[in-house]
Backbone as CSV, one residue per row, in Angstrom:
resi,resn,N_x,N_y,N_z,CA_x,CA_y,CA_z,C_x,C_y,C_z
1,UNK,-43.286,35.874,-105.930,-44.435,36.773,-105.844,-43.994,38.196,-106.176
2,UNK,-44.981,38.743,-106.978,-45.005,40.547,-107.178,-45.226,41.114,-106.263
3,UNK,-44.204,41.875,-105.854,-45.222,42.732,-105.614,-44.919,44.508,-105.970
4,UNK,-46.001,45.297,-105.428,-45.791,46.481,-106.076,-45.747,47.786,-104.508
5,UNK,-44.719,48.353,-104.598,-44.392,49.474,-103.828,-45.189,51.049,-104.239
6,UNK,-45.836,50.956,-104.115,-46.609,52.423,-104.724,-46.428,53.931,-103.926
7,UNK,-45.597,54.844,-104.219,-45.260,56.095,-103.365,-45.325,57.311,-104.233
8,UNK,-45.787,58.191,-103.740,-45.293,59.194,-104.480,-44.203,60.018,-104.173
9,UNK,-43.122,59.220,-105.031,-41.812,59.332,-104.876,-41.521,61.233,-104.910
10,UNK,-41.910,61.366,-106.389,-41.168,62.959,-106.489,-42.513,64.021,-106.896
11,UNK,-43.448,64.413,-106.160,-44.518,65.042,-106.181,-44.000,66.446,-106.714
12,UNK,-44.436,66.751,-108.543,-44.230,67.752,-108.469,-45.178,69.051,-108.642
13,UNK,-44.914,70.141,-108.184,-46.001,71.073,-108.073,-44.909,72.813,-109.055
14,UNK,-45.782,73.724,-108.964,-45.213,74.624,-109.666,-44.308,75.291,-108.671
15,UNK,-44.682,74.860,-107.052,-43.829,76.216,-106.613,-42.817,75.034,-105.446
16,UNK,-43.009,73.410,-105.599,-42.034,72.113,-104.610,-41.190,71.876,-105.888
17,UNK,-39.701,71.532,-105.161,-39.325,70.832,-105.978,-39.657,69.331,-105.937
18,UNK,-38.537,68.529,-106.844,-38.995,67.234,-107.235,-37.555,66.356,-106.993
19,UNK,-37.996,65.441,-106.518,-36.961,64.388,-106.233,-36.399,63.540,-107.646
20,UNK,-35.057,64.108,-108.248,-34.247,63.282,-109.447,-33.923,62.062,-109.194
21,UNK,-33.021,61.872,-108.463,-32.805,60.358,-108.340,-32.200,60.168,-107.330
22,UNK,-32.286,58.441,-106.441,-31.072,58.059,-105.545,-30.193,57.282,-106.086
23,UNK,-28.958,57.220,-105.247,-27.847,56.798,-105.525,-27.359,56.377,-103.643
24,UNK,-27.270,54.801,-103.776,-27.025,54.083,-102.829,-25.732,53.257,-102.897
25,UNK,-24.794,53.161,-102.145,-23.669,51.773,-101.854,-23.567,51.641,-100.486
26,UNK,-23.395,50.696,-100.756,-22.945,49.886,-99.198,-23.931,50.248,-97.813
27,UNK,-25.240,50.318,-98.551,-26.259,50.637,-97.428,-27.207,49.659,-97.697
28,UNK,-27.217,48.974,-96.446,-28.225,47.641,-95.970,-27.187,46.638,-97.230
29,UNK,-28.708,46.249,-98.275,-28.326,44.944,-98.879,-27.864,45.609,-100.211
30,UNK,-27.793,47.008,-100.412,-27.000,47.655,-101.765,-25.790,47.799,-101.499
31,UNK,-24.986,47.011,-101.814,-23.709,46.754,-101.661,-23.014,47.911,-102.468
32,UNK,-23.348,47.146,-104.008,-22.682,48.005,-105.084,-23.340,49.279,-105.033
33,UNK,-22.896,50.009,-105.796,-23.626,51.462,-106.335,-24.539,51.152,-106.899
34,UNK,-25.931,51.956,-106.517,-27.204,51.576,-107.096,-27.805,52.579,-107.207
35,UNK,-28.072,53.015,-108.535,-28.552,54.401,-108.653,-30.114,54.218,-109.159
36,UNK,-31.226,54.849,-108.774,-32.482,54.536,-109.604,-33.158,56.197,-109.549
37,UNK,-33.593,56.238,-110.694,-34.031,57.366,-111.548,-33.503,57.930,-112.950
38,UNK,-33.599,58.125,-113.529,-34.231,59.791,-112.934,-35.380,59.239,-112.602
39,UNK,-36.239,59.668,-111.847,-38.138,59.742,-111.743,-38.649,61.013,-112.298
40,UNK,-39.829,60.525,-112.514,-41.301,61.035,-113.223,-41.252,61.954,-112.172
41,UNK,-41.800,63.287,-112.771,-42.080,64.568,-111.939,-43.344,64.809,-111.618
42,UNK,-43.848,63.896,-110.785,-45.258,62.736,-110.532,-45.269,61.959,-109.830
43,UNK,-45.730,60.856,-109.950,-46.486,59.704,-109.596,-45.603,58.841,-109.866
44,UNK,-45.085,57.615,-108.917,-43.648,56.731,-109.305,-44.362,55.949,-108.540
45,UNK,-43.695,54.345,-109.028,-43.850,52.877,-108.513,-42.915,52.267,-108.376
46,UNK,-42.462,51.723,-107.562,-41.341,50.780,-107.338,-41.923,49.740,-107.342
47,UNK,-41.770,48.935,-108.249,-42.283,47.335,-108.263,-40.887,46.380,-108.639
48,UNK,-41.391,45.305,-107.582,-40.052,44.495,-107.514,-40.744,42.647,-106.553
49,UNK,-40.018,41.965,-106.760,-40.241,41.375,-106.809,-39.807,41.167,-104.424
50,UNK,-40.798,40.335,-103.492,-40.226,40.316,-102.307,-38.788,39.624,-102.303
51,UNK,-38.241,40.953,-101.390,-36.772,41.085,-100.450,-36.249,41.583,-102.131
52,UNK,-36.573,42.276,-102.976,-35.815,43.144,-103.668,-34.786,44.403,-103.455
53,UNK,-35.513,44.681,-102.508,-34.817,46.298,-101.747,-35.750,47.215,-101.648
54,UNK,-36.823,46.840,-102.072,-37.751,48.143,-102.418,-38.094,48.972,-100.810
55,UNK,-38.471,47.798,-99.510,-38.500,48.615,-98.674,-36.688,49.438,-97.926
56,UNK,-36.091,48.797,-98.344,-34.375,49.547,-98.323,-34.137,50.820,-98.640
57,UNK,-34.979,50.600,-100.135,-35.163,52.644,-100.415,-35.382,53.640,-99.906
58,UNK,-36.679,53.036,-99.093,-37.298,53.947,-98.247,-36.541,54.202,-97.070
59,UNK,-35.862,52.756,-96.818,-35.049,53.549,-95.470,-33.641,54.199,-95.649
60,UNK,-33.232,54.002,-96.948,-31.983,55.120,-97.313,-32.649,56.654,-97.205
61,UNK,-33.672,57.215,-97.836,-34.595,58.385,-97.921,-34.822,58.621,-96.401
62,UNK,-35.357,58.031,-95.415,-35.800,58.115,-94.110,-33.982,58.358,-93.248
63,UNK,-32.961,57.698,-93.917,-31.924,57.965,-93.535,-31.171,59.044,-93.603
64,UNK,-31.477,59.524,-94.862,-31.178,61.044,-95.460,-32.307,62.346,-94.786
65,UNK,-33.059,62.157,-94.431,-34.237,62.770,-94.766,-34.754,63.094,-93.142
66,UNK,-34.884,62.315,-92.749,-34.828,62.285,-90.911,-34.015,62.340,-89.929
67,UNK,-33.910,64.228,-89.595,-33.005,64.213,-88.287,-32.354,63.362,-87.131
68,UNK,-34.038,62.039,-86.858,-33.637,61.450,-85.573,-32.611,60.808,-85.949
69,UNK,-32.323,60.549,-87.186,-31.273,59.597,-87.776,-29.541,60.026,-87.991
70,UNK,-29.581,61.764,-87.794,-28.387,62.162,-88.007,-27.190,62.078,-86.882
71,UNK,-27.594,61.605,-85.746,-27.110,61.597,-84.434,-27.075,60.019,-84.189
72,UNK,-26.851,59.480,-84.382,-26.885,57.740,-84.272,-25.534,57.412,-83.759
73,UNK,-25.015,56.445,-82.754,-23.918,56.478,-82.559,-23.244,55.429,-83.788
74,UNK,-22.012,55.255,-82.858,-21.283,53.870,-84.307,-21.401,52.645,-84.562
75,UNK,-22.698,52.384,-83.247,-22.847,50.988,-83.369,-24.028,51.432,-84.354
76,UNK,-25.082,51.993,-83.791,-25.942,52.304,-84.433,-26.345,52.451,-86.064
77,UNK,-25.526,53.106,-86.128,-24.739,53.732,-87.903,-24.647,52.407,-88.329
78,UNK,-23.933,51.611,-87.984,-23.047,50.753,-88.600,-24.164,49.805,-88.919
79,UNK,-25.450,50.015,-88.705,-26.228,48.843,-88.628,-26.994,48.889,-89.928
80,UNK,-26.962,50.536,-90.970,-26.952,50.034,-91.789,-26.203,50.478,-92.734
81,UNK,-25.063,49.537,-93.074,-23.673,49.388,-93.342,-24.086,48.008,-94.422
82,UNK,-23.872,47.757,-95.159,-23.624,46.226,-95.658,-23.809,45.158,-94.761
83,UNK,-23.998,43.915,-94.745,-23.681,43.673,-93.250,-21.902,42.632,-93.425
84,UNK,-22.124,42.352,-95.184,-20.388,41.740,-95.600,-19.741,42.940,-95.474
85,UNK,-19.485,44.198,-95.703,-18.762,45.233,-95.561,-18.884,45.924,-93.624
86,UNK,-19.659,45.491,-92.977,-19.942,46.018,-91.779,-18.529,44.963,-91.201
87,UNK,-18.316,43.930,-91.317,-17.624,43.095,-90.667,-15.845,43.751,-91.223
88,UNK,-15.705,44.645,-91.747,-14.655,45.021,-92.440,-14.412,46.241,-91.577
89,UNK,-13.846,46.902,-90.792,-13.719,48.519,-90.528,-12.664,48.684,-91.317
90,UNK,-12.086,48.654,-92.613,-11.359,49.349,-93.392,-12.013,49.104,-94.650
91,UNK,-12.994,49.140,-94.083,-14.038,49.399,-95.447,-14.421,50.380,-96.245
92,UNK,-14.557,50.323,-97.485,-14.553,51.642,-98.194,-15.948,52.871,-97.640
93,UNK,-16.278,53.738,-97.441,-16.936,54.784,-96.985,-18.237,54.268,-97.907
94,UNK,-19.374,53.973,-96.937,-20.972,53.667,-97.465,-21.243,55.266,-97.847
95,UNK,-21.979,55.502,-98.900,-23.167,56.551,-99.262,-24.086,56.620,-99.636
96,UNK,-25.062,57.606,-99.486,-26.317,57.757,-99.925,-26.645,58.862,-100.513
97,UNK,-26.644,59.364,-102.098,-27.169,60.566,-102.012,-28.402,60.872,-103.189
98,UNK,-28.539,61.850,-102.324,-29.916,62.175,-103.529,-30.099,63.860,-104.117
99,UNK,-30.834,63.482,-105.401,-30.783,65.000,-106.245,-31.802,65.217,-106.509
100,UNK,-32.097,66.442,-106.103,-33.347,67.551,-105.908,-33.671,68.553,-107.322
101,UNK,-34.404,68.795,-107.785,-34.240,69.107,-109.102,-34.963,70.925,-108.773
102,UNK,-33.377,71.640,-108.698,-33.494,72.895,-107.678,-34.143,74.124,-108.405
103,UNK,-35.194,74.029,-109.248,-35.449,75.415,-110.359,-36.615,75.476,-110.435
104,UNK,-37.365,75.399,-109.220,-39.263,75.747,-108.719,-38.804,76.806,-107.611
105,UNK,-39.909,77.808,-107.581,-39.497,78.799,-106.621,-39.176,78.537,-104.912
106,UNK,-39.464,77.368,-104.816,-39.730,77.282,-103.658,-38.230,75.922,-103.128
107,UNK,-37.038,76.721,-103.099,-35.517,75.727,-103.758,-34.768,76.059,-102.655
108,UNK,-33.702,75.627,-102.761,-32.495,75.424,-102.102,-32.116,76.681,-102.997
109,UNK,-32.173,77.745,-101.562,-31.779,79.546,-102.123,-29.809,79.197,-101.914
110,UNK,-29.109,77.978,-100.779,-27.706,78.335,-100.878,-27.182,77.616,-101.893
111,UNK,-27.850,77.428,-102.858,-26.500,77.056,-104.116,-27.890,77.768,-105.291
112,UNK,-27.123,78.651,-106.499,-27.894,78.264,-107.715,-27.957,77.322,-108.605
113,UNK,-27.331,76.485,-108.860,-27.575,75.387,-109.572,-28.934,75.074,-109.884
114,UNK,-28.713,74.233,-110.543,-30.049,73.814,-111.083,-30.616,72.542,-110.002
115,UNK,-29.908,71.762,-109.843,-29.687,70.364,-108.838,-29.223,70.639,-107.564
116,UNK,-29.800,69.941,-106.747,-29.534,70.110,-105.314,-29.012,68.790,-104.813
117,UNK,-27.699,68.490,-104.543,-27.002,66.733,-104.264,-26.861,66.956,-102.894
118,UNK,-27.402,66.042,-102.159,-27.284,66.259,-101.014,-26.631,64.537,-100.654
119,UNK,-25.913,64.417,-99.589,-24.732,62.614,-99.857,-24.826,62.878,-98.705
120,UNK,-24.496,61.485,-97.677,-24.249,60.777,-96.623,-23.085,60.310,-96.890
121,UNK,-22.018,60.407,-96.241,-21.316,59.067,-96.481,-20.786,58.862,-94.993
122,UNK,-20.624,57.573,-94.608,-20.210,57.379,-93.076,-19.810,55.568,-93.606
123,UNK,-19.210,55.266,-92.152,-18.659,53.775,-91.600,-19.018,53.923,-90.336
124,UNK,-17.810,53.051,-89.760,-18.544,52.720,-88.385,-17.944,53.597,-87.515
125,UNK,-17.101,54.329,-88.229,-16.177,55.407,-86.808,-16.505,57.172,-86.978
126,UNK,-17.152,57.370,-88.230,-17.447,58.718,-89.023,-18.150,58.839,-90.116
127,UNK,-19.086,59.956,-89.746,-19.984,60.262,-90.512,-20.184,62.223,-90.899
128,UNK,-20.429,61.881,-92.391,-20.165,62.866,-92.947,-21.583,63.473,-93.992
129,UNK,-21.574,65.159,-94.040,-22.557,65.529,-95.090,-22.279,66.275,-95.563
130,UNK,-22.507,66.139,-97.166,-22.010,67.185,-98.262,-23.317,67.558,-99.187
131,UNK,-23.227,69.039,-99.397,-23.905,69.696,-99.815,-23.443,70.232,-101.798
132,UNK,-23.690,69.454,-102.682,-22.939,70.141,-103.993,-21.449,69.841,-103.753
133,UNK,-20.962,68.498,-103.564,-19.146,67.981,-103.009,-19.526,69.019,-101.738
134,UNK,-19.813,69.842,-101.278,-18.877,70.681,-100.387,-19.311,70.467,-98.604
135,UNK,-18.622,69.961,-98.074,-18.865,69.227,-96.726,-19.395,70.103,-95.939
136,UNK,-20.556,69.961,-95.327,-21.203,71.041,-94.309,-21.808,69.785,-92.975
137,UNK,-22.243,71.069,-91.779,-22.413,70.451,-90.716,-24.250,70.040,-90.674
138,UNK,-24.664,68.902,-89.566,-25.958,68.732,-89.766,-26.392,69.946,-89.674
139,UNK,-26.075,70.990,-88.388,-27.124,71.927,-88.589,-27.674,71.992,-90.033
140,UNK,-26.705,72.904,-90.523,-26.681,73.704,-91.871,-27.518,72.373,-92.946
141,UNK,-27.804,71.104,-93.111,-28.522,70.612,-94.185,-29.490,70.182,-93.195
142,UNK,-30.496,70.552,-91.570,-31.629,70.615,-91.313,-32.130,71.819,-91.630
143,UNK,-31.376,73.077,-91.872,-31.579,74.249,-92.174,-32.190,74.489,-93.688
144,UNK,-31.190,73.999,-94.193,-31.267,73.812,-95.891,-32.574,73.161,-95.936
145,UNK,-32.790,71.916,-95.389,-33.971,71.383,-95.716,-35.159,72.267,-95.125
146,UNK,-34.905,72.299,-94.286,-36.283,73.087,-94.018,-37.127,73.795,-94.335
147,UNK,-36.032,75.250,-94.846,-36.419,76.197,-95.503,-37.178,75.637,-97.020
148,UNK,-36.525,74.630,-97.607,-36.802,74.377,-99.022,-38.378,73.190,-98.406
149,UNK,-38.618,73.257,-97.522,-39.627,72.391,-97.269,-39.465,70.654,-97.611
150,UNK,-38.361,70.700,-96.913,-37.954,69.126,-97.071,-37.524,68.965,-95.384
151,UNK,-37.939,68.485,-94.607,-37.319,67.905,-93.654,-38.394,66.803,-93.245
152,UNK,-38.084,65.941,-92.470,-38.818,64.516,-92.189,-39.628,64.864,-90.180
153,UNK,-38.941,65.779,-89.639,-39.603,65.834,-88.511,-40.824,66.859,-88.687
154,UNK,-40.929,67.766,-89.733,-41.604,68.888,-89.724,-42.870,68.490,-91.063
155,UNK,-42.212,67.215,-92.120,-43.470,67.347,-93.159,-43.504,65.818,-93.149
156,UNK,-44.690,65.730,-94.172,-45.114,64.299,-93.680,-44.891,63.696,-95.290
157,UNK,-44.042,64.033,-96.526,-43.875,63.366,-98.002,-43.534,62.194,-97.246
158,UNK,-43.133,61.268,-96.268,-42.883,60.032,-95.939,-43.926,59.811,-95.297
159,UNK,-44.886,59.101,-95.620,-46.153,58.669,-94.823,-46.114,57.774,-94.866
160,UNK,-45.636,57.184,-93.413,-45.539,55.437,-92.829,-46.828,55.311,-92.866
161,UNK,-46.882,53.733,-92.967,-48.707,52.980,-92.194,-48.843,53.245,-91.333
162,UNK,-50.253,53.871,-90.947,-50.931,54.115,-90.221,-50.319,55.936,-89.911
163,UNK,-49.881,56.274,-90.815,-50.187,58.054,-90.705,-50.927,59.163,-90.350
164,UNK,-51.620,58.064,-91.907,-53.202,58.785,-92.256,-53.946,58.644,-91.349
165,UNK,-53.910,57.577,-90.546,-55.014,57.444,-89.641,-54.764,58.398,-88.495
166,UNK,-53.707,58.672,-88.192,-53.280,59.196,-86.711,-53.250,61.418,-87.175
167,UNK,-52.748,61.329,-88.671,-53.292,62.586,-89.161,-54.840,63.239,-89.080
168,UNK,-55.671,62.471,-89.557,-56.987,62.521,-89.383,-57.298,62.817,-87.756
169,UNK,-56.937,61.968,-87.039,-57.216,62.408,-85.835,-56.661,63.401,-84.812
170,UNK,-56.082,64.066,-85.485,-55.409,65.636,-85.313,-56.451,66.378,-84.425
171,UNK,-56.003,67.039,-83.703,-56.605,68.150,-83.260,-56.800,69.292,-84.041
172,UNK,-56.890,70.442,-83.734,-57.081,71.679,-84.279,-55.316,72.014,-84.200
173,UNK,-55.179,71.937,-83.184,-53.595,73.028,-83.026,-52.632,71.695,-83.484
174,UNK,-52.785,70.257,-83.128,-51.669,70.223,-84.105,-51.688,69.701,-85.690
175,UNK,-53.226,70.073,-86.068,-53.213,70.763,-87.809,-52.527,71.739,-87.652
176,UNK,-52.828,72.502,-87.304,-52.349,73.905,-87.333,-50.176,73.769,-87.119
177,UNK,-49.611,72.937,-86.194,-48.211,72.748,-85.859,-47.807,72.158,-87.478
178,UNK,-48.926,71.208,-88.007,-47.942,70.510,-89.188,-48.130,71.577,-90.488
179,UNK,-49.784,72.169,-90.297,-49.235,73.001,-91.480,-48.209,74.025,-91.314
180,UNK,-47.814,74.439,-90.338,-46.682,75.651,-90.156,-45.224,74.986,-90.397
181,UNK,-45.164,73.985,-90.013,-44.405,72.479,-90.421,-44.167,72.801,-92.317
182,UNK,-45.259,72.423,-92.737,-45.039,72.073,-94.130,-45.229,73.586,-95.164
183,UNK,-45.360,74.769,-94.201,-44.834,76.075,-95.234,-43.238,76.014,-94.878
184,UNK,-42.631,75.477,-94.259,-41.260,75.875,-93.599,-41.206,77.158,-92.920
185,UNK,-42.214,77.168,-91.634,-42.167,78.569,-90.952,-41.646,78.453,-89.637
186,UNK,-41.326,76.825,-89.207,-40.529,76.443,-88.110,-39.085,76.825,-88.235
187,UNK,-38.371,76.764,-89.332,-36.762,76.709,-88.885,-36.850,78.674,-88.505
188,UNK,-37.685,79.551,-89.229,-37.737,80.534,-89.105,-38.239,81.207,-87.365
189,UNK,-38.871,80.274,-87.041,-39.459,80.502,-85.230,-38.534,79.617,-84.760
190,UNK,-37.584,79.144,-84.780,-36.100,78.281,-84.511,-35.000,79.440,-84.341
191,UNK,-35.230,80.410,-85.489,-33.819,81.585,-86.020,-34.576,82.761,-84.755
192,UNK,-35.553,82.827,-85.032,-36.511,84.257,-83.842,-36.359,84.077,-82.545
193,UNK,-36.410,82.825,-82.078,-36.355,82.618,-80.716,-34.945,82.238,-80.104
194,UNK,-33.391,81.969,-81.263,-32.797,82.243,-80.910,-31.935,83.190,-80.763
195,UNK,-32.281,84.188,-81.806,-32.050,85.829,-81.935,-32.691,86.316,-80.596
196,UNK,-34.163,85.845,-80.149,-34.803,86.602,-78.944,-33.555,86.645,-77.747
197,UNK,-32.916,85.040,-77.727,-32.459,84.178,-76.633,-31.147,85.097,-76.364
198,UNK,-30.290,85.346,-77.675,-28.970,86.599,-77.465,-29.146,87.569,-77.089
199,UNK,-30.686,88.338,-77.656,-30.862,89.953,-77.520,-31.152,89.883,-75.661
200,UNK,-31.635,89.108,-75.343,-31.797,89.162,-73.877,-30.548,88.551,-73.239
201,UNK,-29.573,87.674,-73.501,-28.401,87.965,-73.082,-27.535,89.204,-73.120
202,UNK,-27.686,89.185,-74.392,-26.743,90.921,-74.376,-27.800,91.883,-73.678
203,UNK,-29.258,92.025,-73.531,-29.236,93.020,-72.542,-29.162,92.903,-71.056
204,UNK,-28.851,91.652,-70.865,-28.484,91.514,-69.151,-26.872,91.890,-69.142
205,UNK,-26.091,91.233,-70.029,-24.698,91.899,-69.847,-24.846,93.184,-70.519
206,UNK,-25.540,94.313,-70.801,-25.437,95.603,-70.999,-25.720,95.973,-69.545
207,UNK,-26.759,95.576,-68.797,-27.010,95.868,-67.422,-25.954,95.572,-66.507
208,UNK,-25.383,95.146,-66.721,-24.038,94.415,-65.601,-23.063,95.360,-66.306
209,UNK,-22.810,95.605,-67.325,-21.486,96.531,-67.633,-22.330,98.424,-66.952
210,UNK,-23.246,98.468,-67.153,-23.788,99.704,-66.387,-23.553,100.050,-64.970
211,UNK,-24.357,99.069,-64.448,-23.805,99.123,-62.786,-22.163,98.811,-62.195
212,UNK,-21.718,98.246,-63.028,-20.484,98.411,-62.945,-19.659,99.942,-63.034
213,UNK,-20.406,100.527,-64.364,-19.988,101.802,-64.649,-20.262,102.514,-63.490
214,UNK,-21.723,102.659,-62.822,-22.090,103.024,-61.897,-21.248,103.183,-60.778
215,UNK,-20.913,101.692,-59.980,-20.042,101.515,-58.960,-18.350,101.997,-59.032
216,UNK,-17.957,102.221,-60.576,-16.928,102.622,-60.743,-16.837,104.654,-60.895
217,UNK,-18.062,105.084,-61.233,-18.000,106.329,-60.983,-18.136,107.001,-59.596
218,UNK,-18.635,106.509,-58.817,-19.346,106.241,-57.280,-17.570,106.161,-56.318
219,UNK,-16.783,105.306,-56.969,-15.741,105.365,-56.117,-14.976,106.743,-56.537
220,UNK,-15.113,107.210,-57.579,-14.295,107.711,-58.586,-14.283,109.015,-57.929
221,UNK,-15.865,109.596,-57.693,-16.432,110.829,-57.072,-15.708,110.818,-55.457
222,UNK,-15.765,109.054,-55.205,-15.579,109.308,-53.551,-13.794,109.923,-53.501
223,UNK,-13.103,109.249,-54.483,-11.538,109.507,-54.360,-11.341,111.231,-54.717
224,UNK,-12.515,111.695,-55.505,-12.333,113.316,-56.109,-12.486,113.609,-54.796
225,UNK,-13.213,113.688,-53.892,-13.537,114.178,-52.392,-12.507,113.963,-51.509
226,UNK,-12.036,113.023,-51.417,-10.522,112.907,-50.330,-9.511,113.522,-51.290
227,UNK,-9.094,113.916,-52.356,-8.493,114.613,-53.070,-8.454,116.044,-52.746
228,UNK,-9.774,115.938,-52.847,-9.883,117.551,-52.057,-9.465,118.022,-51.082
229,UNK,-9.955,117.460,-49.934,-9.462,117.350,-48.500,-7.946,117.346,-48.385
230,UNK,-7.651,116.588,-49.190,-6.024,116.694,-48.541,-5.470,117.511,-49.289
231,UNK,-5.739,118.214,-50.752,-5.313,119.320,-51.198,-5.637,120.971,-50.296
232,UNK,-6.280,120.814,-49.353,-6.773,122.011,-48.201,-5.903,121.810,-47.267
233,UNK,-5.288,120.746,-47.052,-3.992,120.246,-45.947,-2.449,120.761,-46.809
């Protein structure tokens, strides 16, 4: 049986970028290296025939793409590993990566390049993320994504079944949470409130180094006064 996967893989607009291609090994049932794209800067279909991989894709993308997923322990991780290479722990390093096609205004501002490669690679004991080869921490690629309006907790380009339905029935305020979500104005009320969180630490320890000053001039005056006194002796 056919069947047909219909997504809109790489939606492109004048000011989003667009999703180039993935590149999968040793994740789930993609053993080998499996690269598919480039894609249409548009409207894409994955059609394949059932237990092709087609829903696999989606969960390499949901793997890349979704925070809840960056924190997984090693059993966890490992689960999707190959499952002939999972039985191996000197197995060669699984990856996943994908390229962002970085030259719409609205991009990945820490590299200029034209392409944005963003890779997974992990096993069952370590897991790793590289930004352009160059290894960075999750923060820094929930950051990256965010800003460029790619992250999976804040926008909804992955719309599981039954989304739409549970979108629609939105309230007012949390329309209002996803569109602030999908300008990328969260990682920015993320950076404000923890700038707020220091400036009010440092002004409680400015207050504690004061009264200190205080209590240290206070003795200081009291020792000038018995100084005195016994200089009259």
């Amino acid at each position: 049986r056919l069947a047909i996967l219909t997504w809109v893989l790489t939606y492109h607009h004048s000011r989003i970028m667009s999703l180039k291609s993935v590149k999968v090994k040793g994740f789930k049932t993609y053993r080998e290296e499996t690269t598919f794209g480039p894609f249409h800067e548009g409207f894409n279909s994955i059609v394949g025939i059932n237990g092709s991989g087609k829903s696999t894709l989606f969960a390499a993308l949901e793997f890349m793409l979704d925070p809840a997923k960056y924190n997984l322990s090693d059993e966890d991780r490992s689960k999707y590993l190959n499952s002939d290479d999972a039985k191996n722990r000197d197995l060669s390093t699984a990856h996943v990566e994908v390229v962002f096609d970085n030259t719409a205004p609205r991009r990945f501002e820490s590299t200029l390049s034209d392409e944005f490669r963003l890779r997974r690679q992990w096993n069952s004991t370590k897991d790793e993320f590289f930004i352009n080869d160059k290894n960075v921490s999750r923060k820094t690629v929930e950051e990256r994504l965010s800003v460029a309006g790619l992250l999976h907790k804040h926008q909804h380009f992955i719309v599981m079944q039954g989304k739409v339905t549970e979108l629609a029935q939105h309230t007012d305020e949390q329309r209002l949470q996803v569109l602030t979500g999908i300008a990328g104005a969260t990682v920015y009320d993320d950076h404000r409130k923890e700038a707020k969180d220091n400036l009010s630490q440092a002004k409680d320890h400015i207050l504690r180094v004061e009264r200190s000053l205080d209590e240290h001039d206070k003795q200081l005056n009291d020792l000038k006064g018995e100084t005195t006194q016994l200089e009259k002796f």
